[in-house]
LORO-168066 format. One record per residue (C-alpha): x, y, z. Coordinates in steps of 0.001 Angstrom, whole numbers, padded with zeros to 6 digits, always signed. Layout:
<pts>
XYZ...
</pts>
This chain:
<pts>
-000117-000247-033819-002094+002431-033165-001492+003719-029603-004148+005485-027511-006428+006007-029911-008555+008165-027750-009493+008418-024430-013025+007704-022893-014089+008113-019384-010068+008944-018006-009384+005300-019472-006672+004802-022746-007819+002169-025200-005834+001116-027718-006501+000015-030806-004781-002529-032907-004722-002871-037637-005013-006616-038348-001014-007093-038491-000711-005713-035134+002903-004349-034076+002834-004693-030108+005327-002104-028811+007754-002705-025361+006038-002006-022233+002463-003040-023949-000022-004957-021454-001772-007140-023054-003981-009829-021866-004843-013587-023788-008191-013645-025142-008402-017422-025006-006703-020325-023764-002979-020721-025640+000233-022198-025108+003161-020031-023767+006742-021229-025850+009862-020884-023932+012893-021547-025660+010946-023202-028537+008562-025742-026171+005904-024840-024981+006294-024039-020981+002438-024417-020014-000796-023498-021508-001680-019705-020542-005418-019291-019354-008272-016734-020527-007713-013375-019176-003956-014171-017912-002053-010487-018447+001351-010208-019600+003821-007088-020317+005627-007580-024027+009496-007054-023636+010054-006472-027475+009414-003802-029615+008928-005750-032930+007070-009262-033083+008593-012441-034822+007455-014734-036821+003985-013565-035804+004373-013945-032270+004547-011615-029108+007256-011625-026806+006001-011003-023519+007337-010973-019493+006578-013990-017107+008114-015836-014255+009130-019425-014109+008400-021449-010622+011695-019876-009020+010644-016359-009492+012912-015594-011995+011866-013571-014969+011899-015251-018419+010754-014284-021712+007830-016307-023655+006288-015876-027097+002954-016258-028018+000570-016271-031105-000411-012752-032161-004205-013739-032440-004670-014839-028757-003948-011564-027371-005723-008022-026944-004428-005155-025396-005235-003780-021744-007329-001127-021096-005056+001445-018658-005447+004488-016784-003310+006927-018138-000057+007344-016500+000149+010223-014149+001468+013853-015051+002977+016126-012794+000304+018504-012863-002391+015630-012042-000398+013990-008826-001026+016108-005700+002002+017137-004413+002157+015233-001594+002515+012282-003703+004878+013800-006036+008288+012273-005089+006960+008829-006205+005664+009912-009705+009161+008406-011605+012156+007302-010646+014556+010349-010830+011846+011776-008540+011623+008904-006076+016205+008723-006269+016285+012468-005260+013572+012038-002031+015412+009036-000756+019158+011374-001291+016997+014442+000565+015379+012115+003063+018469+009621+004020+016988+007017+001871+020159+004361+000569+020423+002427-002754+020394-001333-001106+016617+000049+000529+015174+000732-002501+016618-002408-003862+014826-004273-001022+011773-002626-001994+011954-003646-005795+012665-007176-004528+009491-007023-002392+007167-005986-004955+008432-009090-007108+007743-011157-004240+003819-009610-004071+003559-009963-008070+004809-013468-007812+002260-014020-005111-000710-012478-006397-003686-014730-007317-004912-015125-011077-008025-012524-010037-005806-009569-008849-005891-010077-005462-003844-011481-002922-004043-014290+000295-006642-016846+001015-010286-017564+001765-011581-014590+000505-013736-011637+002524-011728-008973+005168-008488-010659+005297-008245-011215+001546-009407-007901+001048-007051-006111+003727-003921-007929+002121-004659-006791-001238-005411-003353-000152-002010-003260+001609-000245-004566-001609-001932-002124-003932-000215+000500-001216+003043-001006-001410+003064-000656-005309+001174+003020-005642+003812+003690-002965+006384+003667-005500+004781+004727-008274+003538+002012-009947+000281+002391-012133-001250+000225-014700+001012+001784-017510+004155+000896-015593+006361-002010-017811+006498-004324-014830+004505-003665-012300+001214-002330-014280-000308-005533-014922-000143-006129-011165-001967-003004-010391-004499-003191-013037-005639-006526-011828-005849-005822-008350-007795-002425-009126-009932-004719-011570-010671-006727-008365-011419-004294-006045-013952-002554-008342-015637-006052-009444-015748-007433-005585-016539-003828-004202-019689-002805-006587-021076-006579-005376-020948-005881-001959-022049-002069-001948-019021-000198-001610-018331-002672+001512-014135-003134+000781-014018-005663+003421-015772-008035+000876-018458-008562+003444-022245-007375+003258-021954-005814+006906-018880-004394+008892-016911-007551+010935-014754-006596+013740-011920-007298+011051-013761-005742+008399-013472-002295+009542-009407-002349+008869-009568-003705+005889-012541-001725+004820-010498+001228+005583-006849+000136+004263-008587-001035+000478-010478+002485+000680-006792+004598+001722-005611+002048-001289-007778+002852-003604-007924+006514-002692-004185+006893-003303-004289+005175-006783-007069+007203-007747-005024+010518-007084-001912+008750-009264-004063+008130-011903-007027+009506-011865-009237+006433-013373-012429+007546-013395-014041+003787-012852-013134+004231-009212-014813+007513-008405-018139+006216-007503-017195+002883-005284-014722+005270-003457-016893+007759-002513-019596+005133-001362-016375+003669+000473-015755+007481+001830-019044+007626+003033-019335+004341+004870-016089+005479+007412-017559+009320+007989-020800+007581+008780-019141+005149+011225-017675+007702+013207-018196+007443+016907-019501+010172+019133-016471+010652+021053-014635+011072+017425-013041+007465+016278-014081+004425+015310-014905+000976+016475-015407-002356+015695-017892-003281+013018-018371+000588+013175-020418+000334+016582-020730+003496+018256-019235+002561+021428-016061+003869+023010-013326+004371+020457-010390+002029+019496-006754+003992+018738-005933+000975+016033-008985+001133+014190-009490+004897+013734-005726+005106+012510-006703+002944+010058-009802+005779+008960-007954+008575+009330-005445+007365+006990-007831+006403+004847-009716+009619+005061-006269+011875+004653-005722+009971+001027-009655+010566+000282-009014+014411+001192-005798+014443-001298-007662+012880-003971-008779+016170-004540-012495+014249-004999-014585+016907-002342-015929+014388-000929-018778+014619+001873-017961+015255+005570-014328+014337+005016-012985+017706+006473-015033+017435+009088-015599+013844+010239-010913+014467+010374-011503+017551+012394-013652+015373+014989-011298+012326+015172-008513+014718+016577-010924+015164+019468-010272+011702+020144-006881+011671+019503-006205+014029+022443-008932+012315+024484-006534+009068+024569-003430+010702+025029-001386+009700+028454-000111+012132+030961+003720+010670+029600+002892+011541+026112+002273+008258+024830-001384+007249+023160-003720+004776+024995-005843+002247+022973-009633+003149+024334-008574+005907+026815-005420+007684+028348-005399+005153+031226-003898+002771+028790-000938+004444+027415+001220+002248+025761+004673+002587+022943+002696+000563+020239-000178+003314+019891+001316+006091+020314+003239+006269+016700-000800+006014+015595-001613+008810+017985+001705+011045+016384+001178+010401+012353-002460+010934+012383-002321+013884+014272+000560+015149+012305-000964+013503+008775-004369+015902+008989-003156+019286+011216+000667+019423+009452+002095+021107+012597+004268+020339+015195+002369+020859+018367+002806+019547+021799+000716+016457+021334+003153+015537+018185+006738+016553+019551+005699+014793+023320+004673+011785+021219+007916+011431+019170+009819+011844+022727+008015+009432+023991+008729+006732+020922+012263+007387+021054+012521+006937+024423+010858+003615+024649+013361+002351+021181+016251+003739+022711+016796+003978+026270+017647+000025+027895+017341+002006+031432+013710+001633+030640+014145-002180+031221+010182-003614+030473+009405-000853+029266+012094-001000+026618+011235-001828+022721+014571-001907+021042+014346-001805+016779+015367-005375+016063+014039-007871+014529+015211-010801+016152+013906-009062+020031+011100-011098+021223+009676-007306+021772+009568-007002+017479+006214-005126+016265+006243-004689+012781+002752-002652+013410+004158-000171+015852+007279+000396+013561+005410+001154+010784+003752+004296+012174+006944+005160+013937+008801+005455+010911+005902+007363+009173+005665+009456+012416+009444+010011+012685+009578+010908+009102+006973+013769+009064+008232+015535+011995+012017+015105+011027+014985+016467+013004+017235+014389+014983+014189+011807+015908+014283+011251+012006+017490+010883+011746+018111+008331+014708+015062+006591+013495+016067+006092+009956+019889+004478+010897+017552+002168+013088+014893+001009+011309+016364+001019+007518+019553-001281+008599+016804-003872+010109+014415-004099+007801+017135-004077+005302+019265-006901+006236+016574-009032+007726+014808-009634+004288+014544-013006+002918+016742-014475-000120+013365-014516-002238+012174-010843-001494+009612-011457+001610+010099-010724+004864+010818-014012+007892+008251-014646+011019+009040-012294+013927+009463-014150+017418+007729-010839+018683+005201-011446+021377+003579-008260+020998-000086-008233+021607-002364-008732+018042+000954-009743+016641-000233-013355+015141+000495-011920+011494+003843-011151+012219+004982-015016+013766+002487-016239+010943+004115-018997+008671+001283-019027+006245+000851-016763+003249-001512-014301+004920+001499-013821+007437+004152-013261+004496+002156-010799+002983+001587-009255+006138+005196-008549+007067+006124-008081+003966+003925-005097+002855+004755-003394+006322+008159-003377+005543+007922-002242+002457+005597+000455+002975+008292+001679+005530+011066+001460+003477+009077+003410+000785+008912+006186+003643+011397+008471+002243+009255+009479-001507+005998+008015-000152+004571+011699+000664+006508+014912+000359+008160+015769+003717+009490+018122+005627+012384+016608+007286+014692+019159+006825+012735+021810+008829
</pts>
Protein backbone atom coordinates (compact mmCIF):
# COMPACT_ATOMS: atom_id res chain seq x y z
CA UNK A 1 0.00 0.00 0.00
CA UNK A 2 0.90 3.19 -0.70
CA UNK A 3 0.27 5.47 2.32
CA UNK A 4 -0.54 9.19 2.04
CA UNK A 5 0.20 9.63 -1.20
CA UNK A 6 -0.14 13.33 -1.02
CA UNK A 7 -2.04 15.70 0.64
CA UNK A 8 -4.79 18.04 -0.90
CA UNK A 9 -6.72 20.68 0.81
CA UNK A 10 -5.21 19.60 4.72
CA UNK A 11 -6.93 16.12 3.84
CA UNK A 12 -4.53 12.59 3.46
CA UNK A 13 -5.71 10.31 0.69
CA UNK A 14 -4.41 7.23 0.26
CA UNK A 15 -3.90 5.35 -2.46
CA UNK A 16 -4.06 1.66 -2.93
CA UNK A 17 -1.84 -0.97 -6.19
CA UNK A 18 -4.42 -3.58 -7.26
CA UNK A 19 -3.11 -6.26 -4.54
CA UNK A 20 -3.69 -3.85 -1.87
CA UNK A 21 -1.77 -4.51 1.58
CA UNK A 22 -4.12 -2.70 4.24
CA UNK A 23 -1.84 -1.81 7.18
CA UNK A 24 -3.12 -1.86 11.24
CA UNK A 25 -4.89 1.15 12.25
CA UNK A 26 -6.21 1.67 8.40
CA UNK A 27 -9.94 3.11 8.16
CA UNK A 28 -11.46 1.90 5.59
CA UNK A 29 -14.99 2.03 4.56
CA UNK A 30 -17.18 -0.87 2.25
CA UNK A 31 -17.85 0.34 -1.09
CA UNK A 32 -20.86 -1.91 -1.52
CA UNK A 33 -23.03 -4.14 0.27
CA UNK A 34 -20.88 -7.48 1.60
CA UNK A 35 -20.99 -10.01 4.12
CA UNK A 36 -18.88 -9.62 7.36
CA UNK A 37 -17.28 -13.50 8.36
CA UNK A 38 -16.78 -14.10 11.96
CA UNK A 39 -15.18 -17.14 12.86
CA UNK A 40 -15.71 -18.54 9.32
CA UNK A 41 -19.81 -17.62 9.00
CA UNK A 42 -20.80 -14.91 8.01
CA UNK A 43 -22.11 -12.61 11.13
CA UNK A 44 -24.44 -10.15 9.01
CA UNK A 45 -24.25 -8.45 5.75
CA UNK A 46 -22.23 -5.01 6.16
CA UNK A 47 -24.02 -2.00 4.34
CA UNK A 48 -22.62 0.71 1.74
CA UNK A 49 -20.55 3.24 3.41
CA UNK A 50 -20.32 1.20 6.89
CA UNK A 51 -16.49 2.22 8.24
CA UNK A 52 -14.33 -0.14 9.91
CA UNK A 53 -10.61 0.10 11.49
CA UNK A 54 -8.34 -3.12 10.16
CA UNK A 55 -6.61 -4.80 13.25
CA UNK A 56 -3.96 -6.68 11.06
CA UNK A 57 -1.08 -5.66 9.38
CA UNK A 58 -1.03 -8.30 6.55
CA UNK A 59 -4.35 -9.58 4.77
CA UNK A 60 -5.24 -13.39 4.34
CA UNK A 61 -6.39 -15.22 1.92
CA UNK A 62 -7.42 -11.96 0.26
CA UNK A 63 -9.38 -10.65 2.94
CA UNK A 64 -9.19 -7.66 5.48
CA UNK A 65 -9.32 -8.06 9.01
CA UNK A 66 -11.05 -5.29 10.45
CA UNK A 67 -12.58 -4.02 14.19
CA UNK A 68 -16.41 -4.33 15.00
CA UNK A 69 -18.67 -4.97 17.89
CA UNK A 70 -21.06 -7.80 18.37
CA UNK A 71 -24.69 -6.94 20.06
CA UNK A 72 -23.02 -7.01 23.68
CA UNK A 73 -20.53 -4.37 22.95
CA UNK A 74 -17.75 -6.44 22.91
CA UNK A 75 -15.09 -6.02 20.31
CA UNK A 76 -14.56 -8.86 17.78
CA UNK A 77 -12.58 -9.23 14.78
CA UNK A 78 -14.26 -9.84 11.14
CA UNK A 79 -12.77 -10.40 7.70
CA UNK A 80 -13.90 -9.20 4.64
CA UNK A 81 -13.26 -9.39 0.80
CA UNK A 82 -10.44 -7.08 -0.29
CA UNK A 83 -12.55 -5.68 -3.29
CA UNK A 84 -15.48 -4.27 -1.19
CA UNK A 85 -13.43 -1.87 0.61
CA UNK A 86 -11.68 1.65 -0.02
CA UNK A 87 -9.80 3.54 2.26
CA UNK A 88 -10.97 6.72 4.34
CA UNK A 89 -10.13 9.97 3.55
CA UNK A 90 -8.55 11.55 7.12
CA UNK A 91 -7.37 14.68 8.43
CA UNK A 92 -3.98 14.35 9.27
CA UNK A 93 -3.22 13.57 12.77
CA UNK A 94 -2.17 16.50 14.82
CA UNK A 95 1.57 17.63 15.50
CA UNK A 96 2.72 19.37 18.36
CA UNK A 97 3.49 22.41 16.63
CA UNK A 98 -0.19 22.51 14.99
CA UNK A 99 -2.30 21.92 18.48
CA UNK A 100 -2.57 25.22 20.40
CA UNK A 101 -1.26 24.79 23.56
CA UNK A 102 -4.10 24.89 25.43
CA UNK A 103 -5.09 21.72 23.94
CA UNK A 104 -1.80 20.17 24.17
CA UNK A 105 -2.09 17.70 27.11
CA UNK A 106 -4.64 15.68 25.05
CA UNK A 107 -2.52 15.36 21.81
CA UNK A 108 -1.28 11.43 22.85
CA UNK A 109 -1.43 9.47 25.55
CA UNK A 110 1.93 9.97 27.44
CA UNK A 111 0.74 13.60 27.22
CA UNK A 112 -2.80 13.11 28.49
CA UNK A 113 -1.01 10.27 31.61
CA UNK A 114 1.33 13.15 32.74
CA UNK A 115 -1.75 16.05 32.99
CA UNK A 116 -3.95 13.69 34.89
CA UNK A 117 -0.41 12.78 37.43
CA UNK A 118 0.09 16.94 37.47
CA UNK A 119 -3.61 17.62 37.81
CA UNK A 120 -4.77 14.72 40.44
CA UNK A 121 -6.21 12.80 37.64
CA UNK A 122 -6.29 8.61 38.75
CA UNK A 123 -5.92 5.54 36.45
CA UNK A 124 -9.63 3.96 37.20
CA UNK A 125 -10.94 7.84 35.76
CA UNK A 126 -9.42 7.59 32.70
CA UNK A 127 -10.52 4.04 32.48
CA UNK A 128 -14.12 5.30 32.98
CA UNK A 129 -13.58 7.62 30.29
CA UNK A 130 -12.31 4.95 27.69
CA UNK A 131 -15.35 2.90 28.73
CA UNK A 132 -17.61 5.89 27.95
CA UNK A 133 -16.42 6.61 24.61
CA UNK A 134 -17.15 2.80 23.73
CA UNK A 135 -20.47 3.30 25.01
CA UNK A 136 -20.95 6.64 22.47
CA UNK A 137 -19.25 4.55 19.49
CA UNK A 138 -21.54 1.69 20.22
CA UNK A 139 -24.37 4.16 20.21
CA UNK A 140 -23.72 6.21 17.34
CA UNK A 141 -26.13 6.00 14.36
CA UNK A 142 -24.96 4.56 10.84
CA UNK A 143 -24.77 8.56 9.59
CA UNK A 144 -22.27 9.79 12.29
CA UNK A 145 -24.45 11.21 14.52
CA UNK A 146 -26.01 10.40 17.60
CA UNK A 147 -29.89 10.32 19.41
CA UNK A 148 -33.23 10.52 17.80
CA UNK A 149 -35.61 12.53 15.64
CA UNK A 150 -33.22 14.56 14.13
CA UNK A 151 -32.89 18.72 14.28
CA UNK A 152 -31.45 20.62 17.80
CA UNK A 153 -31.50 17.73 20.05
CA UNK A 154 -29.88 15.35 17.57
CA UNK A 155 -27.57 17.91 16.72
CA UNK A 156 -26.67 19.06 20.43
CA UNK A 157 -25.97 15.28 21.38
CA UNK A 158 -23.66 14.75 18.64
CA UNK A 159 -21.92 17.95 19.19
CA UNK A 160 -21.41 16.94 22.85
CA UNK A 161 -20.03 13.47 21.76
CA UNK A 162 -17.65 14.85 19.19
CA UNK A 163 -16.39 16.92 22.55
CA UNK A 164 -16.13 13.98 24.60
CA UNK A 165 -13.83 12.23 21.96
CA UNK A 166 -11.63 15.53 20.73
CA UNK A 167 -11.46 15.79 24.54
CA UNK A 168 -9.14 13.02 24.62
CA UNK A 169 -7.54 13.24 21.66
CA UNK A 170 -9.22 11.36 19.35
CA UNK A 171 -9.09 12.37 15.54
CA UNK A 172 -10.01 10.56 12.46
CA UNK A 173 -6.47 8.86 12.29
CA UNK A 174 -6.89 7.44 15.78
CA UNK A 175 -7.06 3.18 15.53
CA UNK A 176 -10.30 3.11 17.47
CA UNK A 177 -11.91 5.95 17.86
CA UNK A 178 -11.18 7.71 14.26
CA UNK A 179 -13.88 6.19 12.42
CA UNK A 180 -16.21 7.60 15.07
CA UNK A 181 -14.98 11.05 14.61
CA UNK A 182 -14.75 11.06 10.95
CA UNK A 183 -18.36 10.16 10.64
CA UNK A 184 -19.71 12.49 12.97
CA UNK A 185 -17.51 15.41 11.37
CA UNK A 186 -18.83 13.93 7.93
CA UNK A 187 -22.31 14.66 9.42
CA UNK A 188 -21.97 17.83 10.73
CA UNK A 189 -20.47 19.26 7.50
CA UNK A 190 -23.21 17.41 5.19
CA UNK A 191 -26.30 18.52 7.64
CA UNK A 192 -24.61 22.00 8.39
CA UNK A 193 -23.85 23.27 4.58
CA UNK A 194 -27.88 22.24 4.06
CA UNK A 195 -29.08 24.33 6.58
CA UNK A 196 -26.64 27.43 6.17
CA UNK A 197 -24.19 27.07 8.76
CA UNK A 198 -27.41 26.65 11.17
CA UNK A 199 -25.71 23.57 13.62
CA UNK A 200 -28.95 23.19 15.28
CA UNK A 201 -30.12 21.39 12.03
CA UNK A 202 -32.92 23.88 11.84
CA UNK A 203 -33.43 26.73 9.11
CA UNK A 204 -34.02 29.41 12.00
CA UNK A 205 -32.76 29.56 15.71
CA UNK A 206 -35.42 27.41 18.22
CA UNK A 207 -35.30 28.20 21.80
CA UNK A 208 -33.31 24.77 21.90
CA UNK A 209 -31.49 25.50 18.90
CA UNK A 210 -29.36 28.13 20.24
CA UNK A 211 -27.43 25.43 22.67
CA UNK A 212 -26.97 23.14 20.36
CA UNK A 213 -26.10 25.59 17.69
CA UNK A 214 -23.45 26.71 19.97
CA UNK A 215 -22.14 23.25 21.56
CA UNK A 216 -21.76 21.59 17.59
CA UNK A 217 -19.95 25.05 16.72
CA UNK A 218 -17.43 24.82 20.28
CA UNK A 219 -17.32 20.98 18.79
CA UNK A 220 -16.38 21.58 15.72
CA UNK A 221 -14.14 24.49 16.61
CA UNK A 222 -12.04 22.28 18.90
CA UNK A 223 -11.58 19.48 16.25
CA UNK A 224 -10.65 21.91 13.79
CA UNK A 225 -7.67 23.21 16.04
CA UNK A 226 -6.64 19.18 16.58
CA UNK A 227 -6.60 18.69 13.16
CA UNK A 228 -6.76 21.30 11.20
CA UNK A 229 -9.18 19.83 8.27
CA UNK A 230 -9.59 22.37 6.08
CA UNK A 231 -13.36 21.14 4.94
CA UNK A 232 -14.55 22.73 8.15
CA UNK A 233 -13.16 26.22 7.82
CA UNK A 234 -15.93 27.75 5.94
CA UNK A 235 -19.23 26.17 7.83
CA UNK A 236 -17.38 27.21 11.09
CA UNK A 237 -16.85 30.54 10.44
CA UNK A 238 -20.51 30.97 9.04
CA UNK A 239 -21.29 29.10 12.47
CA UNK A 240 -18.86 31.89 14.23
CA UNK A 241 -20.69 34.47 12.72
CA UNK A 242 -24.24 33.44 13.46
CA UNK A 243 -23.41 33.59 17.65
CA UNK A 244 -21.38 37.21 17.38
CA UNK A 245 -24.40 38.34 15.43
CA UNK A 246 -26.85 37.05 18.07
CA UNK A 247 -25.36 38.85 20.74
CA UNK A 248 -27.69 40.84 22.91
CA UNK A 249 -27.29 44.47 23.78
CA UNK A 250 -26.72 44.01 27.32
CA UNK A 251 -23.79 41.40 26.17
CA UNK A 252 -25.29 37.58 26.16
CA UNK A 253 -27.50 35.72 24.45
CA UNK A 254 -31.05 34.55 24.33
CA UNK A 255 -33.36 32.30 23.10
CA UNK A 256 -33.66 31.78 19.38
CA UNK A 257 -31.01 34.64 19.53
CA UNK A 258 -33.78 37.36 20.39
CA UNK A 259 -32.38 40.42 21.64
CA UNK A 260 -34.14 40.55 24.81
CA UNK A 261 -32.71 40.37 28.30
CA UNK A 262 -29.91 37.84 28.54
CA UNK A 263 -30.02 34.16 29.75
CA UNK A 264 -26.70 32.96 32.02
CA UNK A 265 -27.25 29.18 30.44
CA UNK A 266 -27.39 30.11 27.00
CA UNK A 267 -24.50 32.60 26.69
CA UNK A 268 -22.21 29.96 28.56
CA UNK A 269 -22.97 27.89 25.95
CA UNK A 270 -21.48 30.95 23.25
CA UNK A 271 -18.82 31.88 25.10
CA UNK A 272 -17.53 28.48 25.16
CA UNK A 273 -18.09 28.16 21.88
CA UNK A 274 -16.52 31.42 20.99
CA UNK A 275 -13.23 30.70 23.40
CA UNK A 276 -12.57 27.33 21.09
CA UNK A 277 -13.30 29.60 17.82
CA UNK A 278 -10.61 32.17 19.29
CA UNK A 279 -8.01 29.10 19.87
CA UNK A 280 -8.55 27.81 16.53
CA UNK A 281 -6.21 30.30 15.66
CA UNK A 282 -8.90 30.96 12.50
CA UNK A 283 -9.10 35.21 13.10
CA UNK A 284 -12.28 35.06 12.87
CA UNK A 285 -14.69 38.26 12.79
CA UNK A 286 -15.80 40.06 16.00
CA UNK A 287 -14.76 37.10 18.12
CA UNK A 288 -12.43 39.24 20.42
CA UNK A 289 -14.81 41.55 20.74
CA UNK A 290 -18.35 40.14 20.78
CA UNK A 291 -16.08 37.91 24.29
CA UNK A 292 -15.03 41.26 25.56
CA UNK A 293 -18.88 42.39 25.61
CA UNK A 294 -20.35 39.16 27.12
CA UNK A 295 -18.16 39.82 30.32
CA UNK A 296 -20.28 42.94 30.64
CA UNK A 297 -22.99 40.67 31.23
CA UNK A 298 -21.33 38.38 33.21
CA UNK A 299 -20.80 40.99 35.96
CA UNK A 300 -24.24 42.48 35.25
CA UNK A 301 -25.79 39.04 36.71
CA UNK A 302 -23.56 38.55 39.41
CA UNK A 303 -25.28 38.45 43.14
CA UNK A 304 -24.23 40.55 46.03
CA UNK A 305 -23.11 36.72 47.68
CA UNK A 306 -20.97 36.00 44.76
CA UNK A 307 -23.04 33.59 43.11
CA UNK A 308 -24.39 34.20 39.24
CA UNK A 309 -28.14 34.87 38.60
CA UNK A 310 -29.85 33.44 35.43
CA UNK A 311 -31.38 36.88 33.75
CA UNK A 312 -30.16 39.30 36.49
CA UNK A 313 -28.36 39.41 39.98
CA UNK A 314 -31.76 39.21 41.74
CA UNK A 315 -31.70 35.58 40.90
CA UNK A 316 -28.54 34.27 42.23
CA UNK A 317 -28.49 30.78 42.41
CA UNK A 318 -25.40 27.60 42.97
CA UNK A 319 -26.31 26.07 39.48
CA UNK A 320 -25.19 29.32 37.46
CA UNK A 321 -22.71 30.47 39.09
CA UNK A 322 -19.94 27.67 37.98
CA UNK A 323 -21.17 29.27 34.30
CA UNK A 324 -20.61 32.74 35.65
CA UNK A 325 -16.77 31.48 37.14
CA UNK A 326 -15.38 29.34 33.91
CA UNK A 327 -16.44 31.79 31.38
CA UNK A 328 -15.13 34.56 33.07
CA UNK A 329 -12.01 32.74 33.90
CA UNK A 330 -12.03 30.77 30.20
CA UNK A 331 -11.68 34.39 28.15
CA UNK A 332 -9.79 37.00 30.89
CA UNK A 333 -7.25 34.00 32.42
CA UNK A 334 -7.04 35.85 35.78
CA UNK A 335 -8.10 35.41 39.06
CA UNK A 336 -10.11 38.43 39.94
CA UNK A 337 -12.71 39.06 42.50
CA UNK A 338 -15.64 38.03 40.38
CA UNK A 339 -13.73 34.45 39.86
CA UNK A 340 -12.24 33.74 43.47
CA UNK A 341 -15.94 35.09 45.16
CA UNK A 342 -17.54 32.68 42.68
CA UNK A 343 -15.45 29.56 43.54
CA UNK A 344 -16.23 30.52 47.41
CA UNK A 345 -19.43 30.63 46.75
CA UNK A 346 -19.60 26.94 44.88
CA UNK A 347 -17.76 25.40 47.56
CA UNK A 348 -19.75 26.65 50.03
CA UNK A 349 -23.04 25.57 48.67
CA UNK A 350 -21.20 21.57 47.94
CA UNK A 351 -19.80 21.58 51.20
CA UNK A 352 -21.25 23.21 54.08
CA UNK A 353 -24.74 20.98 55.42
CA UNK A 354 -25.20 24.22 57.85
CA UNK A 355 -26.51 25.66 54.66
CA UNK A 356 -29.53 23.24 55.00
CA UNK A 357 -31.80 24.21 51.51
CA UNK A 358 -29.40 25.84 50.39
CA UNK A 359 -27.06 22.87 50.47
CA UNK A 360 -26.01 20.87 47.08
CA UNK A 361 -23.87 18.06 48.29
CA UNK A 362 -21.67 16.11 45.19
CA UNK A 363 -23.60 12.86 45.08
CA UNK A 364 -25.22 11.24 42.82
CA UNK A 365 -27.81 9.48 44.50
CA UNK A 366 -29.03 13.31 46.42
CA UNK A 367 -32.30 14.20 45.03
CA UNK A 368 -30.28 17.75 44.77
CA UNK A 369 -27.87 15.85 41.75
CA UNK A 370 -27.15 18.38 38.69
CA UNK A 371 -25.01 16.89 36.35
CA UNK A 372 -25.18 20.53 34.48
CA UNK A 373 -24.01 22.55 37.42
CA UNK A 374 -21.15 19.97 38.13
CA UNK A 375 -19.88 20.14 34.94
CA UNK A 376 -18.88 23.82 35.03
CA UNK A 377 -17.87 23.43 38.61
CA UNK A 378 -15.34 21.04 37.88
CA UNK A 379 -14.15 23.06 34.79
CA UNK A 380 -14.34 26.18 37.07
CA UNK A 381 -12.56 24.50 40.01
CA UNK A 382 -9.97 23.21 37.72
CA UNK A 383 -8.82 26.53 36.11
CA UNK A 384 -8.50 28.42 39.21
CA UNK A 385 -6.82 25.49 41.21
CA UNK A 386 -5.63 25.66 44.83
CA UNK A 387 -7.34 24.01 47.61
CA UNK A 388 -10.98 24.56 45.81
CA UNK A 389 -9.34 22.19 43.13
CA UNK A 390 -8.21 19.98 45.21
CA UNK A 391 -11.43 19.46 47.45
CA UNK A 392 -13.33 19.47 44.26
CA UNK A 393 -11.47 16.80 42.48
CA UNK A 394 -11.66 14.03 45.71
CA UNK A 395 -15.48 14.98 45.32
CA UNK A 396 -16.49 14.87 42.08
CA UNK A 397 -13.93 12.12 40.51
CA UNK A 398 -14.96 9.35 43.31
CA UNK A 399 -18.80 10.01 42.14
CA UNK A 400 -18.72 10.08 38.81
CA UNK A 401 -16.33 7.27 39.03
CA UNK A 402 -18.10 4.69 40.92
CA UNK A 403 -21.56 5.61 39.82
CA UNK A 404 -20.93 4.51 36.12
CA UNK A 405 -22.88 1.79 34.65
CA UNK A 406 -21.54 -1.95 33.98
CA UNK A 407 -21.82 -1.10 30.09
CA UNK A 408 -19.90 2.34 30.11
CA UNK A 409 -22.99 4.97 30.37
CA UNK A 410 -23.93 6.80 33.04
CA UNK A 411 -27.70 5.78 35.33
CA UNK A 412 -30.83 8.42 35.59
CA UNK A 413 -30.24 10.95 38.40
CA UNK A 414 -33.29 11.26 40.93
CA UNK A 415 -32.13 15.03 40.89
CA UNK A 416 -34.99 17.44 40.89
CA UNK A 417 -33.03 20.24 39.78
CA UNK A 418 -34.78 22.67 37.58
CA UNK A 419 -34.22 21.86 33.43
CA UNK A 420 -32.94 18.60 34.74
CA UNK A 421 -35.36 16.19 32.50
CA UNK A 422 -32.10 14.87 30.64
CA UNK A 423 -30.56 13.81 33.61
CA UNK A 424 -33.83 11.44 35.11
CA UNK A 425 -34.29 10.66 31.26
CA UNK A 426 -34.55 6.80 30.58
CA UNK A 427 -34.44 7.19 26.87
CA UNK A 428 -31.34 7.39 24.71
CA UNK A 429 -31.29 11.18 24.42
CA UNK A 430 -31.03 11.03 28.36
CA UNK A 431 -28.03 8.39 28.28
CA UNK A 432 -26.17 10.37 26.05
CA UNK A 433 -26.87 13.28 27.97
CA UNK A 434 -25.38 12.13 31.27
CA UNK A 435 -23.05 10.34 29.83
CA UNK A 436 -21.09 12.97 27.78
CA UNK A 437 -21.27 15.34 30.94
CA UNK A 438 -19.50 13.00 32.84
CA UNK A 439 -17.13 12.32 30.65
CA UNK A 440 -16.28 15.66 29.61
CA UNK A 441 -15.61 16.19 33.42
CA UNK A 442 -13.61 13.42 33.97
CA UNK A 443 -11.53 14.47 30.87
CA UNK A 444 -10.97 17.79 33.00
CA UNK A 445 -7.53 17.14 34.04
CA UNK A 446 -5.67 17.14 30.01
CA UNK A 447 -8.78 18.74 28.47
CA UNK A 448 -6.98 22.35 28.38
CA UNK A 449 -3.62 23.17 29.87
CA UNK A 450 -4.06 24.46 33.46
CA UNK A 451 -2.74 26.17 35.96
CA UNK A 452 -3.59 24.37 39.03
CA UNK A 453 -0.51 24.46 40.61
CA UNK A 454 -0.32 28.30 40.86
Amino acid sequence: MKRYLGVLFGVCVASFSAVAQFSKGDQIELTQDAPLLFKQATLRVGKKGERFTVLLDRPAEHRVYVSSRGANGQEIALSIAEDAVTPVQMAPAPTPSLVPLILAARAGAAQRAKAMEVNGGKPESEESVVRGLRWLVANQNADGSWGTGGGPVMAAMTGFSILSLVGHGETPTSPEFGPAVQKAIDWVIEKGGKNEGHLGMEKNFSQTGVYAHAIVTYALSEYYSMTKDERVVDLLKQAVGYIVDGQGPDGGWMYGYDKTESDTSVSGWQIQALKAAHVSGLDIAGVHATLDKAMDNLERVRGRNGGFGYRNAAQEKYSLTGIGVLCTYFWKQEKSKLVRDGIEYIMEHTTKRSLKDLYFPVDYADDKADLYAWYYDTLACAYVGGSAWNTWNRLIQRELVHNQSADGSWPVLSGKSAGGDLQRSTNITGQLYRTNLCILMLEVYYRYKYRISD
